[in-house]
C-alpha positions in Angstrom: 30.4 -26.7 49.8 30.3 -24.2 46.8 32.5 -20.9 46.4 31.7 -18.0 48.1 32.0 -15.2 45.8 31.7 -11.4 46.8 31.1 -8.3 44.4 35.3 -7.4 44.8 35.9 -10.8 43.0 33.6 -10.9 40.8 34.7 -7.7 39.1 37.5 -8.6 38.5 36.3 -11.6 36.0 35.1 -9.3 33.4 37.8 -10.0 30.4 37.9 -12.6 27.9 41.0 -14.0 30.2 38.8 -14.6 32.8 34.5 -14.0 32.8 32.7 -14.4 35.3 28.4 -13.9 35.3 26.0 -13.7 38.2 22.7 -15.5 37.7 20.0 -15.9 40.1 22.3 -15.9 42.8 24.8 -18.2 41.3 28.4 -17.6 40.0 29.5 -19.3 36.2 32.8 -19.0 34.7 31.8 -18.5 30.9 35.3 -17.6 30.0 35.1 -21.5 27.8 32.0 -20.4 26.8 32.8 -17.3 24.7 33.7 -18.1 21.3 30.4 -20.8 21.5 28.1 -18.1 23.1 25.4 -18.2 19.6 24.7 -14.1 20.5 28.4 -13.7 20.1 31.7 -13.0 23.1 30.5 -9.1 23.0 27.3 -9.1 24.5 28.6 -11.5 27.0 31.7 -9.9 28.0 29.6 -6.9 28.3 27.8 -8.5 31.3 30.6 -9.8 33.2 31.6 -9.3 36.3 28.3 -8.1 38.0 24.8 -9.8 37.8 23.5 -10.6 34.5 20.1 -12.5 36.0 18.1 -9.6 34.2 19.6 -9.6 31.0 19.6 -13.5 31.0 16.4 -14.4 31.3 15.2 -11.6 28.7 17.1 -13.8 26.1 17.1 -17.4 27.4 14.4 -19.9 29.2 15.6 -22.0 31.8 16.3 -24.9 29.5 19.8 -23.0 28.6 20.6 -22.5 31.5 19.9 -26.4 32.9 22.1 -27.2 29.4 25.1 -25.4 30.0 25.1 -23.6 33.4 25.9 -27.1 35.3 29.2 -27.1 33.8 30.3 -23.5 34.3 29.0 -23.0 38.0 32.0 -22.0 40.4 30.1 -20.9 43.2 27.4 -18.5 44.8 26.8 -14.9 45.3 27.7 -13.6 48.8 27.0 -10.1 48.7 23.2 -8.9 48.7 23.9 -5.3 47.6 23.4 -5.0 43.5 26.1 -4.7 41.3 
């Protein structure tokens, strides 16, 4: 069973310490991720800790995500109300 993650956690993973992203209902820990992220650590700091599902798939196609979202998933979104 995957983590449950609720919007009280998840705000608190918006730092290059620890980041955490919400897409499509599912949590990813892209704190390894930032120095490799090819639109640079800002952009994705900047949507941490809340859901980025908008702001992903206006830059990326689900290939990116199938290529490095399986590593980085922690868990699921448990809260229905938006960020």
């Amino acid at each position: 069973m995957s983590k449950q993650v609720d919007s009280i956690e998840l705000k608190k993973h918006k730092s290059e310490d620890s980041a955490w992203v919400v897409v499509d209902g599912k949590v990813y820990d892209v704190t390894s991720f930032l120095d490799d992220h090819p639109g640079g650590k800002k952009i994705l700091l900047k949507n941490c800790g809340k859901d980025a599902s908008e702001s992903f798939w206006t830059y990326h196609g689900e290939k990116v995500l199938e290529k490095v979202g399986k590593d980085l998933q922690i868990g699921e979104f448990k809260d229905s109300a938006k960020l």
